[in-house]
C-alpha positions as CSV (number, residue, x, y, z in Angstrom):
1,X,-58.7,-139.6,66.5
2,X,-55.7,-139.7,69.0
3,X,-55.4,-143.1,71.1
4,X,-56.7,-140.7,73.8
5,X,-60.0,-140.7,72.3
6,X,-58.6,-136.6,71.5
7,X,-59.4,-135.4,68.4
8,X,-57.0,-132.7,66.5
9,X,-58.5,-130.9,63.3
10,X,-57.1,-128.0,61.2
11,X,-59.0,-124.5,62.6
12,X,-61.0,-122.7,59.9
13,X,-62.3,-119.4,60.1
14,X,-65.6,-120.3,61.7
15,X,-62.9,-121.1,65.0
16,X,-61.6,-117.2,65.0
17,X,-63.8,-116.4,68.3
18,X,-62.6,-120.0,69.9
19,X,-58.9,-119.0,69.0
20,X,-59.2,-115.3,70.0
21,X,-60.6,-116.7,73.6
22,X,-57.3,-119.4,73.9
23,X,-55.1,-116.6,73.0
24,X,-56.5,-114.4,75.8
25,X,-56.6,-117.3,78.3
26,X,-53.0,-118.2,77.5
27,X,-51.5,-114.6,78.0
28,X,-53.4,-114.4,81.3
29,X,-51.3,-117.4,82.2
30,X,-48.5,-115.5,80.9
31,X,-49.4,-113.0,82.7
32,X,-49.1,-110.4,79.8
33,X,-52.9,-110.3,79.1
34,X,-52.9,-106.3,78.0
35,X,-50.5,-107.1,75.6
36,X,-53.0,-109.2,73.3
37,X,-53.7,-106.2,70.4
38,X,-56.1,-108.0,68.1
39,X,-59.5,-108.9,67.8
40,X,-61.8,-111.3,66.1
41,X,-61.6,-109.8,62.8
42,X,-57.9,-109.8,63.4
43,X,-58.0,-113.7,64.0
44,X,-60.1,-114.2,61.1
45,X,-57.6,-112.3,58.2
46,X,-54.4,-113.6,60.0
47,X,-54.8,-117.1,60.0
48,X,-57.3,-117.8,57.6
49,X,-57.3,-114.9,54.8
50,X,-56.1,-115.3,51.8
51,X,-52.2,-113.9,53.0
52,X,-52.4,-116.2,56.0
53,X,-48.7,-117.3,56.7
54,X,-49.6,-119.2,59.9
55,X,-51.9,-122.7,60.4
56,X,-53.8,-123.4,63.5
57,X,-55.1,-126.6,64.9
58,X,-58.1,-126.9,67.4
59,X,-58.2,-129.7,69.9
60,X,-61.2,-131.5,71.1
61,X,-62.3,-134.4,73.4
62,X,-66.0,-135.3,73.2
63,X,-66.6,-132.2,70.7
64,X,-65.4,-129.7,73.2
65,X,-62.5,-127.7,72.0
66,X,-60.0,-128.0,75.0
67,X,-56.9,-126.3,73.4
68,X,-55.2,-125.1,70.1
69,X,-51.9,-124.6,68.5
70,X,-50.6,-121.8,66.4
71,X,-47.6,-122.5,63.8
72,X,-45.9,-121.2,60.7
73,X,-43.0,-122.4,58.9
74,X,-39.5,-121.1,58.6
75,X,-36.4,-121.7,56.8
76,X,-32.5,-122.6,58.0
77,X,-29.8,-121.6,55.8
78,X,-27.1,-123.8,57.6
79,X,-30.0,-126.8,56.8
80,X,-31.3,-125.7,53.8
81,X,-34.4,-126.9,54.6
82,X,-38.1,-125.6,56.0
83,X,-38.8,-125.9,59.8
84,X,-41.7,-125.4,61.5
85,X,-42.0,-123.0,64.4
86,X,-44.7,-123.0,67.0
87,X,-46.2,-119.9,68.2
88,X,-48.7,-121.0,70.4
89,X,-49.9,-124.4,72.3
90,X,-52.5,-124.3,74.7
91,X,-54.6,-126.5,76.9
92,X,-57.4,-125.3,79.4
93,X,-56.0,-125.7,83.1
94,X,-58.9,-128.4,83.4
95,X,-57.4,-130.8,80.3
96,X,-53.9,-130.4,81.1
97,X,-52.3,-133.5,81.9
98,X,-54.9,-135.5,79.7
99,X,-52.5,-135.7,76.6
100,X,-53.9,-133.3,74.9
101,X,-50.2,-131.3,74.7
102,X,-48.6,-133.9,73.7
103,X,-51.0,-135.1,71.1
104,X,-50.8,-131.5,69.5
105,X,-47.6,-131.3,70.0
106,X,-47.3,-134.9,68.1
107,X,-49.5,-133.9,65.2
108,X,-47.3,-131.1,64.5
109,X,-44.0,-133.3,64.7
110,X,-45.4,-135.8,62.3
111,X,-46.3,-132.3,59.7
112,X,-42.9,-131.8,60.4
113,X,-41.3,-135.2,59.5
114,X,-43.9,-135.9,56.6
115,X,-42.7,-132.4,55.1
116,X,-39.5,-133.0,55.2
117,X,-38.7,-130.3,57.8
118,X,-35.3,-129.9,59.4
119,X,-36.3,-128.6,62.8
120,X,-39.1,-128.1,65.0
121,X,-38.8,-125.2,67.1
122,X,-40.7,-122.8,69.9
123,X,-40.0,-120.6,72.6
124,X,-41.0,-120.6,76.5
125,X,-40.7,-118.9,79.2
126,X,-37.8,-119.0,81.8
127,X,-40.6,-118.6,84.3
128,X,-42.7,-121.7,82.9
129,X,-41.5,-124.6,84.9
130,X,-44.7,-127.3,83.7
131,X,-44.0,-126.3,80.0
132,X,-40.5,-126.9,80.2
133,X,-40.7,-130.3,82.3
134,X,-43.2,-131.0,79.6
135,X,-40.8,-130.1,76.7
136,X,-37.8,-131.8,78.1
137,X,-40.0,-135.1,78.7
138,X,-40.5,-135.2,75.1
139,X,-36.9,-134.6,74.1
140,X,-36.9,-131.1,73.5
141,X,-33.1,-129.5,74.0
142,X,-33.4,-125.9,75.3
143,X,-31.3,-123.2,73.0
144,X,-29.4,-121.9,75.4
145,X,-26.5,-120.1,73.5
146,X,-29.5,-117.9,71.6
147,X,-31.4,-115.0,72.8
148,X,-34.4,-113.7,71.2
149,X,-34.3,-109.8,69.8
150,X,-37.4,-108.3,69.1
151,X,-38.7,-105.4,67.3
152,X,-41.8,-103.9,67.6
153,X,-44.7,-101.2,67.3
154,X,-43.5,-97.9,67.5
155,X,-39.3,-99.2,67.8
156,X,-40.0,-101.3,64.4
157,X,-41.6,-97.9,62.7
158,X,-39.2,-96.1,63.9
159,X,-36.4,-98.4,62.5
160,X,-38.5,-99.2,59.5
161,X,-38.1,-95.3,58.7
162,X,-34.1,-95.1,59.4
């Protein structure tokens, strides 16, 4: 338990449904909801088959999950050391402000430290003025001098095939 009576407990599969509905409620606040591809089944084989590369945590307050966090770890050369990088972290609009962010956001630091990770990163939107008050508040730096490149679908085939 959290000291705000939260609790935080590692997702299993039996949570694909729960986590498939957060990830949908979070890209309607990103307002980028058709651009969520996968399903259940697709939740289920990611994050918890045997090839999953990425751990998700479910949050609750009186048995209720509330919210959820998506991560995965990376690697720095110029470290030399693992880092964990946070996909998602989400709280219903009615728990926000409750600590429920920050004690997700907590339990992942303290993986983080405990693992002897170098850095603990994530990326948010320019748009996103709560997220990044929120970030900021609990010393977070923004990485201004880097811009994200992306490849994907039918560009990332396409380069895939030279």
């Amino acid at each position: 338990m959290t000291p705000s009576g939260l609790h935080i407990r590692p997702a299993s599969g039996d949570d694909a449904r729960l986590i498939l509905q957060f990830i949908r409620e979070l890209a309607i606040y990103e307002k980028a909801e058709s651009s969520v591809q996968t399903d259940e089944a697709g939740i289920r084989a990611s994050l918890f088959g045997a090839d999953a590369k990425a751990q998700a945590l479910v949050c609750e307050r009186d048995g209720r999950a509330i919210g959820y966090a998506v991560y995965f770890y990376n690697y720095s050369t110029w470290l030399g050391r693992n880092g964990i990088y946070l996909e998602d972290l989400y709280v219903s609009p009615e728990h926000r402000g409750s600590g429920a962010g920050k004690a997700l956001l907590q339990h992942i630091a303290k993986l983080a430290v405990a693992q002897g990770c170098g850095r603990f990163e994530w990326s948010v939107l320019d748009w996103n003025t709560p997220a990044i008050e929120f970030y900021r508040a609990a010393g977070a730096l923004p990485q201004d001098e880097w811009t994200v490149y992306r490849l994907q679908g039918d560009a990332l085939r396409r380069f895939a095939e030279g």
